[in-house]
C-alpha positions as CSV (number, residue, x, y, z in Angstrom):
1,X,38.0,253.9,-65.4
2,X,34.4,253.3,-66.5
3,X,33.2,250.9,-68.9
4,X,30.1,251.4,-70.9
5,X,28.1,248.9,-73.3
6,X,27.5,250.3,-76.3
7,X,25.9,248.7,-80.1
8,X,27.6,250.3,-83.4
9,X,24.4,249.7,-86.1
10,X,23.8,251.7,-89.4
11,X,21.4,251.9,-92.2
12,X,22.3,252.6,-95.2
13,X,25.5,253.7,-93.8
14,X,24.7,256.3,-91.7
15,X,26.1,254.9,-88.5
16,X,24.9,255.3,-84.9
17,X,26.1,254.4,-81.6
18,X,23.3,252.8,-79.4
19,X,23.2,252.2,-75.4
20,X,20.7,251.7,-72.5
21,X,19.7,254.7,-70.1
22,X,21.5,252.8,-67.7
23,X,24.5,253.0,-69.4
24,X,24.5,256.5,-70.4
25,X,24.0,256.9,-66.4
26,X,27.2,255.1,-65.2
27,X,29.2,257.7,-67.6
28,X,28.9,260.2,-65.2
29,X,28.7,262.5,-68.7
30,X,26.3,264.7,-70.0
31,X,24.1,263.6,-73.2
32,X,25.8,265.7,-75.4
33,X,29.5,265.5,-74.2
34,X,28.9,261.5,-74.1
35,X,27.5,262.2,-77.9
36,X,30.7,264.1,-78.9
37,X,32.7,261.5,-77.2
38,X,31.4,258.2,-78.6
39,X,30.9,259.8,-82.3
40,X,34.3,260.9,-82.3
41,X,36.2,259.2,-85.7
42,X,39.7,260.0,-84.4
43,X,39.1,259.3,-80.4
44,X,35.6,257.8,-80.1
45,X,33.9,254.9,-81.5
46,X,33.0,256.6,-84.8
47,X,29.5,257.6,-85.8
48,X,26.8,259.7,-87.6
49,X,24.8,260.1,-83.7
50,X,24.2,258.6,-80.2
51,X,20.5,256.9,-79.7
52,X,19.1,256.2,-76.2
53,X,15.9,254.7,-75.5
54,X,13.8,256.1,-72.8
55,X,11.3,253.5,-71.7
56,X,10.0,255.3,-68.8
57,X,6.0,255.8,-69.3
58,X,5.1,259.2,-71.4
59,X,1.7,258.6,-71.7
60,X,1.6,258.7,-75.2
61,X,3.9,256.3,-76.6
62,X,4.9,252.8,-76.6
63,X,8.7,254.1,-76.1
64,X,10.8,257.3,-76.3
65,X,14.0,258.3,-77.4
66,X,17.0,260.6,-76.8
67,X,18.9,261.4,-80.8
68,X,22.4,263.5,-80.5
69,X,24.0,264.7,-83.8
70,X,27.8,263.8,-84.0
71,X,28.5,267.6,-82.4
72,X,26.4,266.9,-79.6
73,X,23.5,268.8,-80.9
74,X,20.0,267.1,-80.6
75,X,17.9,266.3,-83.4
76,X,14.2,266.5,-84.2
77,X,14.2,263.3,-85.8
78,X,16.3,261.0,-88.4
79,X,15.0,257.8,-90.6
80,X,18.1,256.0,-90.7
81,X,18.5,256.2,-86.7
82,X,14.6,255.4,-86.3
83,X,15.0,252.2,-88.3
84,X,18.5,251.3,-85.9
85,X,16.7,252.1,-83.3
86,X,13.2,250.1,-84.0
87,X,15.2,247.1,-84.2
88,X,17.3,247.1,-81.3
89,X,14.3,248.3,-79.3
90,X,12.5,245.3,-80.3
91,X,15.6,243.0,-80.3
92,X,16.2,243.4,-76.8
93,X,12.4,243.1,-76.2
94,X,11.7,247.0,-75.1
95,X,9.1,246.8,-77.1
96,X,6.8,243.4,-76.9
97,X,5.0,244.2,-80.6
98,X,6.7,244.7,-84.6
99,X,4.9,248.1,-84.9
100,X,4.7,250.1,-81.8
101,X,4.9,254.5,-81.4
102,X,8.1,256.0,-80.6
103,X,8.2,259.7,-78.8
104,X,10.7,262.0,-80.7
105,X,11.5,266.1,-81.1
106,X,9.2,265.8,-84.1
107,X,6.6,264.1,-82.7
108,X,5.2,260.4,-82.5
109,X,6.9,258.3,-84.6
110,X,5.3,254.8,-85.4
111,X,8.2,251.9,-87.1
112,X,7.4,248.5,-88.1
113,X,9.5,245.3,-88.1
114,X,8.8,243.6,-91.5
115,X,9.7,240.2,-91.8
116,X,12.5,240.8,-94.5
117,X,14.1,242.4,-91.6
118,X,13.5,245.9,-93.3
119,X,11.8,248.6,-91.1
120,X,9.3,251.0,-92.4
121,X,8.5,254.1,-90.3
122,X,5.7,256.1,-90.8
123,X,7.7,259.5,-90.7
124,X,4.5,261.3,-90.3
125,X,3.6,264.2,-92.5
126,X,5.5,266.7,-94.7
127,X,6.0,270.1,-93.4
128,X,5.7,273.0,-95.8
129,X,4.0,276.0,-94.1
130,X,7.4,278.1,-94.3
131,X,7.1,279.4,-90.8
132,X,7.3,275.9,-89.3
133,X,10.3,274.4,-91.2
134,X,11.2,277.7,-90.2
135,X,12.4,278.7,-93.3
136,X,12.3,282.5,-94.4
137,X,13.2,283.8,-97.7
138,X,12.4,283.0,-101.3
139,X,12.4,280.1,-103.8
140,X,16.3,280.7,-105.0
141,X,19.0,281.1,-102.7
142,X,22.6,282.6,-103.9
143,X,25.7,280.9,-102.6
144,X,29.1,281.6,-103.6
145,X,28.1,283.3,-106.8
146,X,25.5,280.5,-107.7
147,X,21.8,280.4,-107.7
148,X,19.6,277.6,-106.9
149,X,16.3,277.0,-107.1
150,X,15.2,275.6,-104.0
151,X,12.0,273.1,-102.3
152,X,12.1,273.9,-98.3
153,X,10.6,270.9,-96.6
154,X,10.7,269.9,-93.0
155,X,10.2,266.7,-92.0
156,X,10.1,267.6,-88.2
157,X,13.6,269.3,-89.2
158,X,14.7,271.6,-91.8
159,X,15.7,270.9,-95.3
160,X,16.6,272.6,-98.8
161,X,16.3,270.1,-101.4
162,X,18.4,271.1,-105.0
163,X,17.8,269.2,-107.9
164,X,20.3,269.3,-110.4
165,X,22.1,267.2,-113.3
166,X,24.9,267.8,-112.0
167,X,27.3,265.7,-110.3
168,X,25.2,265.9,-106.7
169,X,28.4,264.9,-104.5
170,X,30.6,267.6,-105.9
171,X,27.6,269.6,-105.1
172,X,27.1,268.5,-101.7
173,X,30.8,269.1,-100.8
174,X,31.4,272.8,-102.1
175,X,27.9,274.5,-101.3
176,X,26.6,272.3,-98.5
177,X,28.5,274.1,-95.2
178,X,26.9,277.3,-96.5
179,X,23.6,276.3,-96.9
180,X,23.9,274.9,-93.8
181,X,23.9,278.0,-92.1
182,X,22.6,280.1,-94.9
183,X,20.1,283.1,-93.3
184,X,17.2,281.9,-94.8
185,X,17.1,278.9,-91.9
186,X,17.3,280.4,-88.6
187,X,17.5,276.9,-87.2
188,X,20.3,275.8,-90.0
189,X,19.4,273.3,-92.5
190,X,20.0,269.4,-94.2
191,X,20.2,270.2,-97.6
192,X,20.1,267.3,-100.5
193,X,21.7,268.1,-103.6
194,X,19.2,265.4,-106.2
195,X,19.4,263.8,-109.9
196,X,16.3,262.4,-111.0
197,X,17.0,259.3,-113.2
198,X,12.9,258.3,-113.5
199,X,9.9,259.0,-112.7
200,X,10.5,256.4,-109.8
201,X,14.2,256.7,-109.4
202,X,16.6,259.6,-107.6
203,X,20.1,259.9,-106.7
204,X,20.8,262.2,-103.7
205,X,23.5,263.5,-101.7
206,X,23.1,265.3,-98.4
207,X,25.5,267.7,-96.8
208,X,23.6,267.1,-92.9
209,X,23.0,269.8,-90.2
210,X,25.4,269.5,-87.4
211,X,26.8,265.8,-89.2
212,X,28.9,267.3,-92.6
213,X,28.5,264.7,-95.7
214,X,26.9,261.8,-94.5
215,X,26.5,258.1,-96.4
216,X,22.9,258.7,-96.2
217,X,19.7,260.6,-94.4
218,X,16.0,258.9,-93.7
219,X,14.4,261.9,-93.5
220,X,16.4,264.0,-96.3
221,X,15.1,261.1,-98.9
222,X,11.6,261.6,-97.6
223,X,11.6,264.9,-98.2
224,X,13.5,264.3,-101.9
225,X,10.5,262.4,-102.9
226,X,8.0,265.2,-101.3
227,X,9.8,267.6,-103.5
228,X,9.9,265.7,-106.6
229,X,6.0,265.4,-106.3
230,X,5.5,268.9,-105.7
231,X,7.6,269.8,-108.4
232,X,6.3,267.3,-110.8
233,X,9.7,265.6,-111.0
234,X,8.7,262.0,-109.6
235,X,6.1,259.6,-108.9
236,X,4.6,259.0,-105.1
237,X,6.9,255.9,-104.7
238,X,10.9,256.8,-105.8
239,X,13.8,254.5,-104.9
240,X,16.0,257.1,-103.5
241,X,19.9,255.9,-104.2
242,X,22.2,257.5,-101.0
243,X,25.9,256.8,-100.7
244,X,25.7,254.0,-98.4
245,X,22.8,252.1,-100.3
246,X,19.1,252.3,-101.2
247,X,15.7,253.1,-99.5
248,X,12.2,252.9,-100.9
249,X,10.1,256.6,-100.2
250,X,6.2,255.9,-100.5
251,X,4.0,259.4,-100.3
252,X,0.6,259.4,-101.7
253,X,0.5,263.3,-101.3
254,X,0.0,266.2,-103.9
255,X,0.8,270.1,-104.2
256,X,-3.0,270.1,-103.6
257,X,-3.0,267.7,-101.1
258,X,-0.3,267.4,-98.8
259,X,-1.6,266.2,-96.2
260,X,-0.4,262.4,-96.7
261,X,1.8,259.9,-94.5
262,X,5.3,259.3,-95.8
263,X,6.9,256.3,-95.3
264,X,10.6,255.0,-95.5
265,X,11.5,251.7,-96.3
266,X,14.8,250.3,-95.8
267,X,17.5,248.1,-93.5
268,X,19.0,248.3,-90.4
269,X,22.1,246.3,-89.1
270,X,24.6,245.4,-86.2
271,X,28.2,246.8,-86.9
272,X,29.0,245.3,-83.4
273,X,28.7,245.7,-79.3
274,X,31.4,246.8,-77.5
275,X,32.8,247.2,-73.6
276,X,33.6,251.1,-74.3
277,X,36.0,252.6,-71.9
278,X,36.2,256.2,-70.7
């Protein structure tokens, strides 16, 4: 039998299982069978994804990282995990400096260590050209006999943001596995169901791709907030209330100029470390 060390974190509550390369090597598993494994709720440890850091030398980044779904699909990128991951990085001294650059699917990635103990990631910039989110169809979208109006934003993945006064939970659950897989987004979609309360204040609920409902999503509240602006819902800096707590959004962009930094504000905890056993 082989034992594994592993580190449960979340943010926000959107929970991740962490381990060295090393680690993942002696599991004599593949990435994504070791991602089912570990994420499994019933058999596994429990979680949202699987993070590895990859500190061989890329010649780009300070550090790099492998990011599984709970399926064992890979992801482009994800907030919550990038703040997990910033901090154990720099906890167990991978990193030598509070803001360093971190190589994902999505592209560089550069996180900061603030000394509340929050992390803010630069999450780079929106994506709204509709054949890179990829996203092809119109601005509704018809699922089991309802319309929505929908804001297609990629944040180095797809989403399909919804804003509604309705309850966005109740949302999330009965039309969020078909929007999932709904044509118009050949490689599937997040999709965040969102109440405005303010001009600087959202609720949002996220049916993710590949995860189901989720507590909460880093990059789904990004692109929340990149939707509100566009559509003249919100201001540039929106709390953005998820399931499993509260991050701050901060995008200085506009429909005319989009081309702006987003940035994501919030905290990232130890659940616990573990000898895991396969």
């Amino acid at each position: 039998m082989t034992t594994i060390k592993i580190t449960k974190m979340q943010g926000c509550g959107n929970d991740f299982v962490v381990l060295d390369y090393s680690e993942y090597e002696k599991s004599g598993l593949s990435m994504d069978e070791l991602a089912k494994k570990l994420c499994d709720r019933h058999f596994g440890v429990g979680a949202d994804g699987m993070i590895i850091p990859d500190v061989k030398p890329n010649g780009e980044t300070d550090i790099a990282w492998y990011f599984y779904n709970s399926d064992g699909s890979t992801a482009q990128m994800c907030g919550n995990g990038m703040r997990c991951f910033a901090k154990y990085a720099y906890d167990k001294k991978l990193v030598n400096k509070k803001q360093f650059s971190v190589k994902t699917l999505a592209g560089v990635i550069r996180p900061e260590i603030l000394d509340n103990g929050n992390v803010k990631v630069n999450m780079g910039k929106p994506i709204l050209q509709a054949e890179k989110i990829p996203f092809e169809g119109e601005g509704k979208v018809h699922v089991k006999g309802e319309e929505f109006d929908i804001t297609p934003v990629s944040m180095g993945n797809p989403h399909c943001v919804i804003f509604t006064q309705e309850d966005p939970m109740e949302l999330a659950k009965k039309y969020g596995p078909d929007m999932e897989v709904h044509p118009y987004f050949p490689e599937k979609t997040n999709t965040e169901f969102v109440k405005v309360l303010s001009k600087n204040e959202i609720e949002m609920r996220v049916y993710e791709r590949g995860c189901g409902i989720t507590l909460a999503c880093g990059t789904g509240a990004c692109a929340s907030v990149v939707a509100g602006v566009l559509n003249n819902l919100t201001e540039q800096n929106v709390k953005v209330n998820l399931l499993g707590g509260a991050v701050n959004v901060e995008w200085r962009g506009t429909r005319e100029n989009s081309n702006e930094y987003i940035y994501l504000i919030g905290p990232a905890q130890y659940s616990f470390t573990a000898d895991y056993m396969l």
